[in-house]
Jmol script that loads the backbone (N, CA, C; Angstrom):
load data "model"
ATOM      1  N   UNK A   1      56.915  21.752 -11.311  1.00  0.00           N
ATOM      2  CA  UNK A   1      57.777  22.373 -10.320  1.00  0.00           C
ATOM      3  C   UNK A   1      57.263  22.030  -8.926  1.00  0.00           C
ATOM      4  N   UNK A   2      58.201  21.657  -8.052  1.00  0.00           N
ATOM      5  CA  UNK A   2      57.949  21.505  -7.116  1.00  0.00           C
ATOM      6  C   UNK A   2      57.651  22.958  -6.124  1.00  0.00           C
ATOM      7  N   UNK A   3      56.462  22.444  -4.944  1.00  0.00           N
ATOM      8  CA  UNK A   3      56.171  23.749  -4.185  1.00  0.00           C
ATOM      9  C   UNK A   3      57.308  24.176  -2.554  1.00  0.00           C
ATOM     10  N   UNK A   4      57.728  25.638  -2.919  1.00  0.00           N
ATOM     11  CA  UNK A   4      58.635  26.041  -2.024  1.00  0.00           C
ATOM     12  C   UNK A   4      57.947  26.114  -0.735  1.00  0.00           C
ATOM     13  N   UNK A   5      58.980  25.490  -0.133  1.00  0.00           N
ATOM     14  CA  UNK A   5      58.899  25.494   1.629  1.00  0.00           C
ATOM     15  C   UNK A   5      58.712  26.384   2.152  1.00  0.00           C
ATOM     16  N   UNK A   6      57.617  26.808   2.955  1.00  0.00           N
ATOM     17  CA  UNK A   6      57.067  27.858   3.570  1.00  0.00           C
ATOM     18  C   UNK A   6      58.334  28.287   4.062  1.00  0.00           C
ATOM     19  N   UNK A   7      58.126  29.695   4.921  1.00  0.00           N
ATOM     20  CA  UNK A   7      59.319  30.822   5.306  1.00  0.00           C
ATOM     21  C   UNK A   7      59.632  29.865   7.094  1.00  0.00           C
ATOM     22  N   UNK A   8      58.753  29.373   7.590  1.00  0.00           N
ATOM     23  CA  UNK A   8      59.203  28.680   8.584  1.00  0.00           C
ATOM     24  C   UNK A   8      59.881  27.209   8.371  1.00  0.00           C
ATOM     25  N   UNK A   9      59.190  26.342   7.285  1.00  0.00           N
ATOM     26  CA  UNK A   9      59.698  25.197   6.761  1.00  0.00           C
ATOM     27  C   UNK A   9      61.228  25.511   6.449  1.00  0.00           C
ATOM     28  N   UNK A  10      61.621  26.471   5.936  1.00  0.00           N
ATOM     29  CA  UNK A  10      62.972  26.307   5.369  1.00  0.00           C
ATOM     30  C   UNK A  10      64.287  26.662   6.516  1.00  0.00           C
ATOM     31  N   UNK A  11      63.341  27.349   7.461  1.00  0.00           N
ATOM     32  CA  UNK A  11      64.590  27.357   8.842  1.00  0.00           C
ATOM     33  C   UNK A  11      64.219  26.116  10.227  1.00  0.00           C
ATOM     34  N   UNK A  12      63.586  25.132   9.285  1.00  0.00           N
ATOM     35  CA  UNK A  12      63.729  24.251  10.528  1.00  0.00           C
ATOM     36  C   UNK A  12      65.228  23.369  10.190  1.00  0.00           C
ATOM     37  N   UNK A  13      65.469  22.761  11.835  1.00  0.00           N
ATOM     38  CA  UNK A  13      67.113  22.095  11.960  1.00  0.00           C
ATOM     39  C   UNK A  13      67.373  21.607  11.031  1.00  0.00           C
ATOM     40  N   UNK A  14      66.617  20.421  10.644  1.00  0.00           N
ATOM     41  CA  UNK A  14      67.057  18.977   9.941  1.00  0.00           C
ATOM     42  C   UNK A  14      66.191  19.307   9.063  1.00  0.00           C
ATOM     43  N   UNK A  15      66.803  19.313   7.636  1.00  0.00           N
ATOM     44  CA  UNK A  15      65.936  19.286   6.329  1.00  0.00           C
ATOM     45  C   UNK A  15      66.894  18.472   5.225  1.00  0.00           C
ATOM     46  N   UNK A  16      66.423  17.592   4.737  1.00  0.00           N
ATOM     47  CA  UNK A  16      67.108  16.488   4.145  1.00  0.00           C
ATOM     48  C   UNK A  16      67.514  17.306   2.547  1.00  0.00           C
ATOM     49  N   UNK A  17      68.174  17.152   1.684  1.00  0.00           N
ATOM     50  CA  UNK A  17      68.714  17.346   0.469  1.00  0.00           C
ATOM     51  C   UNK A  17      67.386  18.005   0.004  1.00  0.00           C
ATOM     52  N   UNK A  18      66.437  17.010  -0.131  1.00  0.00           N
ATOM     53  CA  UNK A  18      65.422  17.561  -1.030  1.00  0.00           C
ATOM     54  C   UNK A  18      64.358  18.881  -0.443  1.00  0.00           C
ATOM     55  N   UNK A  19      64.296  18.765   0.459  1.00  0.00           N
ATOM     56  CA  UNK A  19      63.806  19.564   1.081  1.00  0.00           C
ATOM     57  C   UNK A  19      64.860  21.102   1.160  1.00  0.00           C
ATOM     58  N   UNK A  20      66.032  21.016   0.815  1.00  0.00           N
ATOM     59  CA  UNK A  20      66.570  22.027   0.505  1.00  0.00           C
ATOM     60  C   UNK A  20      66.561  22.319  -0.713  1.00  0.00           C
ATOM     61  N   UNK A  21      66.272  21.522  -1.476  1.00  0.00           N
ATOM     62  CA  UNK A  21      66.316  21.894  -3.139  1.00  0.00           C
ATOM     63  C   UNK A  21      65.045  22.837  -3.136  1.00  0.00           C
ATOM     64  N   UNK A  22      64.206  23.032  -2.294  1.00  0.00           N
ATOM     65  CA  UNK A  22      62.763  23.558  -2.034  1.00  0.00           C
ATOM     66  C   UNK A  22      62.644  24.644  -1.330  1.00  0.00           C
ATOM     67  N   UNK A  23      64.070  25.410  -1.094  1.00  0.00           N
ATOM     68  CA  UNK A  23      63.822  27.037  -0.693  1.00  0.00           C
ATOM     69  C   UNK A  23      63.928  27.242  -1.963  1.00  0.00           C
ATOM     70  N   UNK A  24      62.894  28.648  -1.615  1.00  0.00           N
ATOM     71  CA  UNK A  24      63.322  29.705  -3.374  1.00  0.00           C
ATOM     72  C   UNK A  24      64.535  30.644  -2.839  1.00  0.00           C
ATOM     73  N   UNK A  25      64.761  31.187  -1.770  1.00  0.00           N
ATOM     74  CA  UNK A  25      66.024  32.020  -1.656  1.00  0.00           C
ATOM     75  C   UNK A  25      67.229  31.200  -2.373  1.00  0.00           C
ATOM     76  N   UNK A  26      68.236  31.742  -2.998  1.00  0.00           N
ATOM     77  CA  UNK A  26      69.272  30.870  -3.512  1.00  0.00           C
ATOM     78  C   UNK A  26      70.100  30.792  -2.476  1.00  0.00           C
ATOM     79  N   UNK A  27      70.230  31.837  -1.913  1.00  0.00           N
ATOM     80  CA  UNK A  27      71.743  32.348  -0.926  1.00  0.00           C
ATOM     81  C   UNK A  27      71.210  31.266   0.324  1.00  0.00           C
ATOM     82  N   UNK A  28      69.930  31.258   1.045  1.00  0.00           N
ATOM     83  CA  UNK A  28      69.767  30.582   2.237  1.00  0.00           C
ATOM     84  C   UNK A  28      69.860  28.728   1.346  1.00  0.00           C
ATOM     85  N   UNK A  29      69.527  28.619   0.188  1.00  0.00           N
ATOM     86  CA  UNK A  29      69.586  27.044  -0.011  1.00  0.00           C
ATOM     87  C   UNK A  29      71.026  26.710  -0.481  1.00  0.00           C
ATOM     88  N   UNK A  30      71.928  27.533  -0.800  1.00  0.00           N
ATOM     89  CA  UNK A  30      73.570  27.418  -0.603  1.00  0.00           C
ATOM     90  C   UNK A  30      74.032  27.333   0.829  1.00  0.00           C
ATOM     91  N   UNK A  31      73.639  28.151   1.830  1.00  0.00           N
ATOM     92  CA  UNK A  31      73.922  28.042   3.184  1.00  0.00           C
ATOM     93  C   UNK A  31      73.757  26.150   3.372  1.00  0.00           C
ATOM     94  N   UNK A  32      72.490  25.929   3.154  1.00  0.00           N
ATOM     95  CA  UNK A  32      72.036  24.972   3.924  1.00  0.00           C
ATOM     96  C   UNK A  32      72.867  23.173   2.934  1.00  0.00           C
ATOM     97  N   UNK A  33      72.815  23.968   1.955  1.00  0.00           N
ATOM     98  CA  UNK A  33      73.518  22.415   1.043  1.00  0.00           C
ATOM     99  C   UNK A  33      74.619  22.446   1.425  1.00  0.00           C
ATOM    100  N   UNK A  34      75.307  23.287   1.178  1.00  0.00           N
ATOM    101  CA  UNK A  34      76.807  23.447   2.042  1.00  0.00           C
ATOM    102  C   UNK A  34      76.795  22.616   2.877  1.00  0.00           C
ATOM    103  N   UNK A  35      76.431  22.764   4.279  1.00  0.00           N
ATOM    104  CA  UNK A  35      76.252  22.217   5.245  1.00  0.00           C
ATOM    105  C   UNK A  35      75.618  20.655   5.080  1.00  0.00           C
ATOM    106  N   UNK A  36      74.844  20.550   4.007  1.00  0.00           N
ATOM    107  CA  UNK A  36      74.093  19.159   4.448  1.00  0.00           C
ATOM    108  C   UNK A  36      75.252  18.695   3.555  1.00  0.00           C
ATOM    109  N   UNK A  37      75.812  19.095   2.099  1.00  0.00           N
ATOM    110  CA  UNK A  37      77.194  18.181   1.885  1.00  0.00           C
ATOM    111  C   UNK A  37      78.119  17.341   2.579  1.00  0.00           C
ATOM    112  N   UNK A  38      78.827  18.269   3.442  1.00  0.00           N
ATOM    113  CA  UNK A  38      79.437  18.539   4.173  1.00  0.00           C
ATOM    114  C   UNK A  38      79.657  17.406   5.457  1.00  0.00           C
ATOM    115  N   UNK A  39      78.293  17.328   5.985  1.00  0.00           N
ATOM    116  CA  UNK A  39      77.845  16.274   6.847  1.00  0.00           C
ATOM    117  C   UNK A  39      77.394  14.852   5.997  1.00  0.00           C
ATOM    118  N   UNK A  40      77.166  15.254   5.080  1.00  0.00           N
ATOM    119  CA  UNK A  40      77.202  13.704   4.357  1.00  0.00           C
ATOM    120  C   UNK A  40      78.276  13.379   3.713  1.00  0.00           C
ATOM    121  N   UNK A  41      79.343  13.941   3.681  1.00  0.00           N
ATOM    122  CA  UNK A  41      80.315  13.748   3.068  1.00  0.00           C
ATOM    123  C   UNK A  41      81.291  12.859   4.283  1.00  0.00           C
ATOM    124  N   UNK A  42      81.338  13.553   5.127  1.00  0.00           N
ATOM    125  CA  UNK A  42      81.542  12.687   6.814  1.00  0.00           C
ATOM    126  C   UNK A  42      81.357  11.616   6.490  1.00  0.00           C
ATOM    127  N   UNK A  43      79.537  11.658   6.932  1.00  0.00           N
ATOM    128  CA  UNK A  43      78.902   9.750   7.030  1.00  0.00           C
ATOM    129  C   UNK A  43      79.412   9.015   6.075  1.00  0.00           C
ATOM    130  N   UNK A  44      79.866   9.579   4.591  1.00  0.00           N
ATOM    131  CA  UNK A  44      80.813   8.484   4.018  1.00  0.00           C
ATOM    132  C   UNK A  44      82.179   7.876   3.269  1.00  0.00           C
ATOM    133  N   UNK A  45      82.673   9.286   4.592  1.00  0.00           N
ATOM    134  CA  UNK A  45      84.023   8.327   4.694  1.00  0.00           C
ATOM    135  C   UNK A  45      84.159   8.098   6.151  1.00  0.00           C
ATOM    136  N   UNK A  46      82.875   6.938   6.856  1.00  0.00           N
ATOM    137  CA  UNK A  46      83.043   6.299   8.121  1.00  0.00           C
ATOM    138  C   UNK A  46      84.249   6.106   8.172  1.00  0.00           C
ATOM    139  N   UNK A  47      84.248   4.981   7.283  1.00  0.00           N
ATOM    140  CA  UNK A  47      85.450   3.870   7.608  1.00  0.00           C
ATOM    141  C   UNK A  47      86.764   4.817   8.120  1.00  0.00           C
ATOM    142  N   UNK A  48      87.272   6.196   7.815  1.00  0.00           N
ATOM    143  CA  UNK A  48      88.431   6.871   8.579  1.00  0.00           C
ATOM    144  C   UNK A  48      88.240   8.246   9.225  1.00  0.00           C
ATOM    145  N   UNK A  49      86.952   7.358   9.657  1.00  0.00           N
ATOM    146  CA  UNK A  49      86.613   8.827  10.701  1.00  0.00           C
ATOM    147  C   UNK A  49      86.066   7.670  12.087  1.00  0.00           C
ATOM    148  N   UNK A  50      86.399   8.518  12.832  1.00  0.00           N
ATOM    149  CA  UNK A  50      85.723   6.918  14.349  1.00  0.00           C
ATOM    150  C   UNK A  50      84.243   7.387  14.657  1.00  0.00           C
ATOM    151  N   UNK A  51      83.633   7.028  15.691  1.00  0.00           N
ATOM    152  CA  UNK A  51      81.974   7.541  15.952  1.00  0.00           C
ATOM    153  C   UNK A  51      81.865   8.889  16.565  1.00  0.00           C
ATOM    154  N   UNK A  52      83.390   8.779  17.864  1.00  0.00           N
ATOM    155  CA  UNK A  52      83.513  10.016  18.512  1.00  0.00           C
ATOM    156  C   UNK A  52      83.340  11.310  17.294  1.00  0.00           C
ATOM    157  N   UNK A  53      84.701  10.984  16.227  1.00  0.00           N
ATOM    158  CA  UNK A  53      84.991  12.386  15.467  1.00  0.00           C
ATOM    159  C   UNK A  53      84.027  12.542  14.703  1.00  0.00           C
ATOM    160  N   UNK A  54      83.422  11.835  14.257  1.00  0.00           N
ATOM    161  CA  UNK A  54      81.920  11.906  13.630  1.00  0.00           C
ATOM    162  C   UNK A  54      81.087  13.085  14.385  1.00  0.00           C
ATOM    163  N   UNK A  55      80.907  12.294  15.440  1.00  0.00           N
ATOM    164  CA  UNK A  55      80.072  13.218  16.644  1.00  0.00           C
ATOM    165  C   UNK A  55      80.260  14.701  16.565  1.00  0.00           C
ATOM    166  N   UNK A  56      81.740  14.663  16.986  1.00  0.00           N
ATOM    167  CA  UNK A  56      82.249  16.159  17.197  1.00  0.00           C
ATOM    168  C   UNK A  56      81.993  17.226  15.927  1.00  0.00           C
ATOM    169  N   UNK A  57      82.705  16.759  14.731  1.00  0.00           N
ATOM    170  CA  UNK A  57      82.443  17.382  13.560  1.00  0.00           C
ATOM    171  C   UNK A  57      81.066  17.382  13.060  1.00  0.00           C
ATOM    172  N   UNK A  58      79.836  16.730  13.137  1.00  0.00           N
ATOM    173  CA  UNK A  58      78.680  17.232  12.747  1.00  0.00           C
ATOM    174  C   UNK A  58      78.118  18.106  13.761  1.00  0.00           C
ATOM    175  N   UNK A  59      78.764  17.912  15.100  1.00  0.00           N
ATOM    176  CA  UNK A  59      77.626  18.723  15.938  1.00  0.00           C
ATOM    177  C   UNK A  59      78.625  20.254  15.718  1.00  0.00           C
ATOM    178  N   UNK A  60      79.877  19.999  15.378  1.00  0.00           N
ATOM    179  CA  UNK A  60      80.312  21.335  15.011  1.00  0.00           C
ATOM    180  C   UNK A  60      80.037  21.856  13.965  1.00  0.00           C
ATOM    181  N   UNK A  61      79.706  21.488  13.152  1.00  0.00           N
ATOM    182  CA  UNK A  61      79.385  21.560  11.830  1.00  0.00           C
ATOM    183  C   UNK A  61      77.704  22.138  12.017  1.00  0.00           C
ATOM    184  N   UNK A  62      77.050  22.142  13.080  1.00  0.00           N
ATOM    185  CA  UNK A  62      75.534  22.097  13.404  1.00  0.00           C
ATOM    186  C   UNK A  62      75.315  23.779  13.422  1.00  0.00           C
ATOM    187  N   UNK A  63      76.841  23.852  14.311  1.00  0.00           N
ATOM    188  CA  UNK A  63      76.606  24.385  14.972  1.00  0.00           C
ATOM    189  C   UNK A  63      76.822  26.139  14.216  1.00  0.00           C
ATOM    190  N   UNK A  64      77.601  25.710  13.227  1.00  0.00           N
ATOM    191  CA  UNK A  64      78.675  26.570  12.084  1.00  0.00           C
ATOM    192  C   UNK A  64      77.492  27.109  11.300  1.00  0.00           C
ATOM    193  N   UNK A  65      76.603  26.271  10.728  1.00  0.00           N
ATOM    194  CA  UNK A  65      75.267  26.528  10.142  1.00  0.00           C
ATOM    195  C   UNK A  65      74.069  27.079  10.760  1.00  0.00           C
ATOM    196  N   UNK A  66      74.306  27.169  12.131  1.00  0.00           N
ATOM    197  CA  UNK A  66      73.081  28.002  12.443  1.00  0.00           C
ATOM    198  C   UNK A  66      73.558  29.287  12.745  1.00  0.00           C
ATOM    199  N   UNK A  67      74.848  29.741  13.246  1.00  0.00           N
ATOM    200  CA  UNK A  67      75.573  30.587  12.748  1.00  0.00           C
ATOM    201  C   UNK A  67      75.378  31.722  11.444  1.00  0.00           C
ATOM    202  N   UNK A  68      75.540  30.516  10.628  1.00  0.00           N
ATOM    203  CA  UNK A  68      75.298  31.066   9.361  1.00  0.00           C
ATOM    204  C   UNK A  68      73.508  31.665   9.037  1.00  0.00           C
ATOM    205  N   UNK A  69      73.163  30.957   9.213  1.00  0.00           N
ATOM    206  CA  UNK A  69      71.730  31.288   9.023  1.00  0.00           C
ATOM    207  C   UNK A  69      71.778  32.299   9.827  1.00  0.00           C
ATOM    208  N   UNK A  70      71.833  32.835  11.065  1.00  0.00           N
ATOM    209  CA  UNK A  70      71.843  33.854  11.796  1.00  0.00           C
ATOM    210  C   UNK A  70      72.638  34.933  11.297  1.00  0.00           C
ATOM    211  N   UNK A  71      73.234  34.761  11.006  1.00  0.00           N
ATOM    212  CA  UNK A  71      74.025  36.174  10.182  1.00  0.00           C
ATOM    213  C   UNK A  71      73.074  35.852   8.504  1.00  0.00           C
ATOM    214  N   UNK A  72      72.389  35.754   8.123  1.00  0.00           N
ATOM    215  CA  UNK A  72      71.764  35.367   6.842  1.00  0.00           C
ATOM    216  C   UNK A  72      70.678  36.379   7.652  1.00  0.00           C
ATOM    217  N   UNK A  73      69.917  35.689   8.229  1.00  0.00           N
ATOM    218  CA  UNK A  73      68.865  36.470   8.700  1.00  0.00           C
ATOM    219  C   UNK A  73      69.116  37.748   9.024  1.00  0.00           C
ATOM    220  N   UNK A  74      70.323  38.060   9.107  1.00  0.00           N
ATOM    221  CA  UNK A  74      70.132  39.996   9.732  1.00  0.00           C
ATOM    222  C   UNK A  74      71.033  40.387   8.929  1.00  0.00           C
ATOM    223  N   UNK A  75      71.219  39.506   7.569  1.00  0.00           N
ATOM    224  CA  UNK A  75      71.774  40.326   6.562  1.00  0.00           C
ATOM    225  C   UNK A  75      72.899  40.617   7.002  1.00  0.00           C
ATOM    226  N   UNK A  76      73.713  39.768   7.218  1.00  0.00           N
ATOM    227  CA  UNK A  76      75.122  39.890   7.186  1.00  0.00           C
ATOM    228  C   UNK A  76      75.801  39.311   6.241  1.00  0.00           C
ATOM    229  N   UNK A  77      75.051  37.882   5.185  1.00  0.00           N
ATOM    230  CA  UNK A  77      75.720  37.469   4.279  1.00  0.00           C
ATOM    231  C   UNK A  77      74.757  37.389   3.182  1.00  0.00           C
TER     232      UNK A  77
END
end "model"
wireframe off; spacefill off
backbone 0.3
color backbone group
C-alpha cells in the first residue's frame, strides 16, 4: 500500500492523478479527481477546444475546486 499524503500534502494546488489516489479521506479525493478528470478531459479534446477556451475553462475550473475544498473544509460538503 501506498503511503497517504500528509494533511498539508493533500491540499496543495497541483497534485497529479496519483498523488490523489493518496488521500485517505474519500470525500476530499472525489473532490479533487473530479476536478483533475475534468481538466484532463479538456487537454484531450484540444483539437475542438482553442488555447484561449482551454485557458478560461481550467482556470475556471481552478477555481470551482478550491471552492469546493473550502466548503469541504468547514464541512459544508
Amino acid at each position: 500500500m501506498q503511503e497517504w499524503l500528509s494533511e498539508e500534502e493533500q491540499y496543495e494546488e497541483h497534485l497529479n492523478n496519483e498523488q490523489i489516489s493518496r488521500i485517505r479521506d474519500s470525500k476530499l479525493r472525489d473532490i479533487r479527481m473530479k476536478h483533475w478528470n475534468y481538466r484532463h478531459n479538456i487537454l484531450l479534446d484540444d483539437s475542438n477546444i482553442s488555447d484561449l477556451e482551454f485557458v478560461r475553462l481550467t482556470n475556471e475550473d481552478w477555481e470551482k475546486e478550491k471552492e469546493e475544498i473550502e466548503d469541504y473544509k468547514k464541512g459544508l460538503l
